[in-house]
N, C-alpha and C positions, 0 to 999 in steps of 0.2 A: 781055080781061084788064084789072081796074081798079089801082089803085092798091096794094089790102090783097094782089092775090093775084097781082101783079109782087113785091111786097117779100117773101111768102111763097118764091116762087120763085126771090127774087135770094139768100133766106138757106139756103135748102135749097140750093143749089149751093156755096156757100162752106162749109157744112157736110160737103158729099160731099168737097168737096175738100179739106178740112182732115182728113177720116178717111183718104183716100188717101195724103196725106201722111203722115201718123205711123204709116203703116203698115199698116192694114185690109188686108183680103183682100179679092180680086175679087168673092167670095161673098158677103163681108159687106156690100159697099159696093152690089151687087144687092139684096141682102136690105130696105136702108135705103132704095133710092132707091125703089122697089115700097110701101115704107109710104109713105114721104112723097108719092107721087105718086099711090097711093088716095088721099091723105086731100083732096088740093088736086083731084082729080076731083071728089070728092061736094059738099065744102064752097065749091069755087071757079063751081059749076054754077049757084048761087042768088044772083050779083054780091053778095059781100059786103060791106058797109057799115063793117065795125070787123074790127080784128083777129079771129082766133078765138079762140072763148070756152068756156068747158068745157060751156054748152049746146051749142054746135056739135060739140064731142066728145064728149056722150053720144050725141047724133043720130048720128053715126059708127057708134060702138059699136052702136047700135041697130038700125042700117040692116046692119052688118054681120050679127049675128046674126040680124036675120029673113031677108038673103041664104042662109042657109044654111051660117055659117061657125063650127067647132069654135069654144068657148071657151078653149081653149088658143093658137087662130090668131090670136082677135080681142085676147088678152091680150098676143100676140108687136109686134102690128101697138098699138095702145096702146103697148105699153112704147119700142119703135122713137119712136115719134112725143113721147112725152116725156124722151127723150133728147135728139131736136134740141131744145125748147124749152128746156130745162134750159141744154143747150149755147146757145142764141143770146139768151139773157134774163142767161148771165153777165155781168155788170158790166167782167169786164175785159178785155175784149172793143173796151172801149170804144167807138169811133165805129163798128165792127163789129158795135156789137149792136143787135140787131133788135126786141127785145122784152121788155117790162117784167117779165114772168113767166112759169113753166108751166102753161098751163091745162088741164093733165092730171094727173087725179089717181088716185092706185090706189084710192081707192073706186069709181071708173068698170071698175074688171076685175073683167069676171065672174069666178064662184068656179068650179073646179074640184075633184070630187071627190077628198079627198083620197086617194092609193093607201094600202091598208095597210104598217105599219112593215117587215114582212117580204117585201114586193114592189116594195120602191123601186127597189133595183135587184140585180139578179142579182149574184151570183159571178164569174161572168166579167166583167162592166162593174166591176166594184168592179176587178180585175185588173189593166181597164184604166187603172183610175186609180194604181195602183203605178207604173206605164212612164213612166219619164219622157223621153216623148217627145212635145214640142213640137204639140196639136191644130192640123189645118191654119189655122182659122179664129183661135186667138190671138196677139195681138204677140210677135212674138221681144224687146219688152221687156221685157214683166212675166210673160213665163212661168216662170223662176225664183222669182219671188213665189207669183206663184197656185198655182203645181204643190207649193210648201211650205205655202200655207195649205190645200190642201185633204186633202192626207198628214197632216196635224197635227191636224187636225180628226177625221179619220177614226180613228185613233190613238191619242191621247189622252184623245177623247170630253169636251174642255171645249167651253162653250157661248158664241156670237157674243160676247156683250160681253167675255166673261172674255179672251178672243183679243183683243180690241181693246183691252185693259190690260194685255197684254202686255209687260213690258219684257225688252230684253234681258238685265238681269241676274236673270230668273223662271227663264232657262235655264241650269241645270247640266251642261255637256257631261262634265265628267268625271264625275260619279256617275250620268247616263242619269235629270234630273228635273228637270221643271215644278214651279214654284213658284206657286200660283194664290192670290195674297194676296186679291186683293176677289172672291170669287163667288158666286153670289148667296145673297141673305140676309146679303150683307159674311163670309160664314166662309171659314175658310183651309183649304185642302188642298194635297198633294202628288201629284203622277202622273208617272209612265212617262214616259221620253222615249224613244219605241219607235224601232231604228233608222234606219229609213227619213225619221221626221220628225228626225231628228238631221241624218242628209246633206242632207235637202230645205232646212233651213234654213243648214247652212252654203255649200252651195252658193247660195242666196238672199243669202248674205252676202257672199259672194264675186262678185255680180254685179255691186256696186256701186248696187242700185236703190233698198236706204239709204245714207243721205247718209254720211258722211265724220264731217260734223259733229254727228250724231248719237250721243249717249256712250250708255253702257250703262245708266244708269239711264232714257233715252229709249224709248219705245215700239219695239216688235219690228217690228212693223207698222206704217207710215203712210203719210201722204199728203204733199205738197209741194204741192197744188191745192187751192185750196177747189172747188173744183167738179170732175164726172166728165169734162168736156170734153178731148177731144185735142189738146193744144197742148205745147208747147216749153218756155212760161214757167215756170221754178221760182223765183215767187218770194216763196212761202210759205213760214216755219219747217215743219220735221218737227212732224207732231201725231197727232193720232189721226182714224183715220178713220171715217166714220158706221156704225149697224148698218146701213142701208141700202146704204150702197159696198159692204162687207164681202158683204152677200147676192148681190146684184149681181156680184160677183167669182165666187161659187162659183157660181151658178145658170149663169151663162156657161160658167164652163171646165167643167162637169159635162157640158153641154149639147153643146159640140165636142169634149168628149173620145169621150160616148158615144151622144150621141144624146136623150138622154132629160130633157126640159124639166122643171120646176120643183123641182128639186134644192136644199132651200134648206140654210144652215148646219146647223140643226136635225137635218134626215134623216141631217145625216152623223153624228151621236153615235151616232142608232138602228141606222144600218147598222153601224157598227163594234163597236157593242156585242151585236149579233146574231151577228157574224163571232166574237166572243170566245167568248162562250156557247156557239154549234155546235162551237167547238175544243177545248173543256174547261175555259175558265176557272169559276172560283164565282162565281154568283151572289154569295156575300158581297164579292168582289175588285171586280169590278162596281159594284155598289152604293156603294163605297168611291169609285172614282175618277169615277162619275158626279158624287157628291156627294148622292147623295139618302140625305134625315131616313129614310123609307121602303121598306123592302124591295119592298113592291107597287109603288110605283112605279118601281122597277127591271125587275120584271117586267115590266111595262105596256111599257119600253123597249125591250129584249133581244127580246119578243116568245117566242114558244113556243120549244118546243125540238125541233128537227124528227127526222125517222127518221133513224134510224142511214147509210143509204147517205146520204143528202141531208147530212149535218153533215161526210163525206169530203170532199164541196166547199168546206167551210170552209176546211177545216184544209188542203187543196193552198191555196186563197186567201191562207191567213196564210204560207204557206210561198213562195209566187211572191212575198208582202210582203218576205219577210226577202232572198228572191234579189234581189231591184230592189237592196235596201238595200248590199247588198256592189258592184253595180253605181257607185250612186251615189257610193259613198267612194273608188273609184277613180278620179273624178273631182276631186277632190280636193286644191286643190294642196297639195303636201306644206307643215309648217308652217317 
């Protein structure tokens, strides 16, 4: 072991052990030490000279996939591995930190086909994303967060940045509506605030995981860290968080919720607005709170309209939706 790939090693342990701390799962912290410790087998084999550099992680990547590894695997194992560097190249970290930058880049993940709009994910995994009940694998911190942005998403059917311009005062609790001033093309609309994202966000209010000092004209959603790193320090103003955090958040809890990888904001408009379509809403109602100039491309969203026993499944879906939803408000602390 030389120099570059002791201080690889001395940082990957302070990394493990900073995820245990704030709370990782046994699984998770398996999952992370198995990438970082592919990655220091292959790259630590050839006495490294310099830190690693993003030619040494496409050689990775490359080695992986002519091993014989899904693109989906070699994309999990990538994404794991620019997270430590993300996390050990933060600045405030200070004499803690290991490394100037990330040299992993998402142009380095291979592409996966994408699934079609109407087999992202089943009826029953959509279900499972009603329950709000804590996936083994997420922090009991930010699961009141994530479990309101991803009901909200599914629900509403606005898109990543409109969410991340969120202010609390876009939410109307007493008349059940989103106010979406900037979206895109800067135009204005209004939409549903379906019940389920009504509890999911007051109960995300109620956790305390926005600040105090946070007013109403402040973001719905934020951040206290510039960076994704697991750490304690809050000592960031409230702001808005990247589309990249944002994705990152839902691809994750999609993932321990139900199993099924690359879940990104996007898919959750197409599913929810599938789920609507199969239940009887109009197309024209649709189109309306998508926000689309075009009725085809509404279509293109919603996806076909499937057989008659098949769209039953919908409509128990949106019905198990509305049950969670009375669930959820009994939670609730009175006001």
């Amino acid at each position: 072991m030389n120099r570059y790939t002791e201080k690889y090693s001395n940082a990957k342990a302070y990394y493990l052990s900073n995820l245990e701390i704030t709370g990782a799962s046994p699984k998770t912290l398996r999952n992370y030490e198995r990438s970082l410790r592919l990655f220091l087998d292959f790259w630590g084999s050839s006495s490294p000279e310099s830190d690693p550099s993003a030619s040494d992680i496409r050689a990775w990547r490359d080695y992986l996939t002519e091993n014989g590894l899904a693109a989906s695997t070699v994309r999990c194992y990538l994404s794991d591995l620019s997270y430590f560097f993300s996390a050990m190249s933060d600045p405030s970290l200070e004499e803690d930190r290991a490394y100037n930058s990330n040299p992993v880049s998402r142009r380095f993940y291979p592409k996966i086909e994408s699934r079609p709009y109407d087999m992202i994910l089943t009826d029953r995994q959509v279900c499972r994303l009603w329950l709000r009940e804590k996936p083994l694998a997420e922090k009991v911190k930010y699961f009141p967060r994530n479990y309101a942005i991803v009901v909200l998403l599914l629900t509403s059917k606005i898109r990543n940045a409109e969410l991340l311009n969120l202010r609390l005062c876009d939410i109307d609790f007493d008349n059940d509506e989103i106010t979406v001033e900037r979206g895109k093309g800067g135009k204005f609309r209004r939409v549903y605030l379906q019940p389920i994202a009504k509890s999911g966000i007051r109960l995300y209010l109620e956790s305390g995981i926005r600040p105090q000092s946070a007013g109403s004209d402040d973001y719905l959603f934020g951040t206290t860290s510039a960076a994704s790193f697991g750490t304690n320090d809050r000592t960031e103003q409230w702001h808005k968080g990247s589309s990249q955090w944002l994705s990152d958040i839902v691809e994750r809890y999609v993932f321990n919720a139900v199993g099924v990888h690359g879940v990104r904001t996007h898919d959750l408009r197409h599913i929810g607005s599938r789920l609507e379509l199969n239940s009887g809403s109009s197309i024209e109602l649709l189109q309306s709170e998508l926000g689309h100039s075009s009725i085809v491309t509404t279509q293109i969203y919603t996806g076909r309209l499937e057989a008659r026993g098949e769209r039953a499944s919908a409509i128990k879906a949106l019905a198990e939706r509305d049950r969670q939803a009375e669930n959820n408000f009994e939670l609730i602390r009175p006001a």
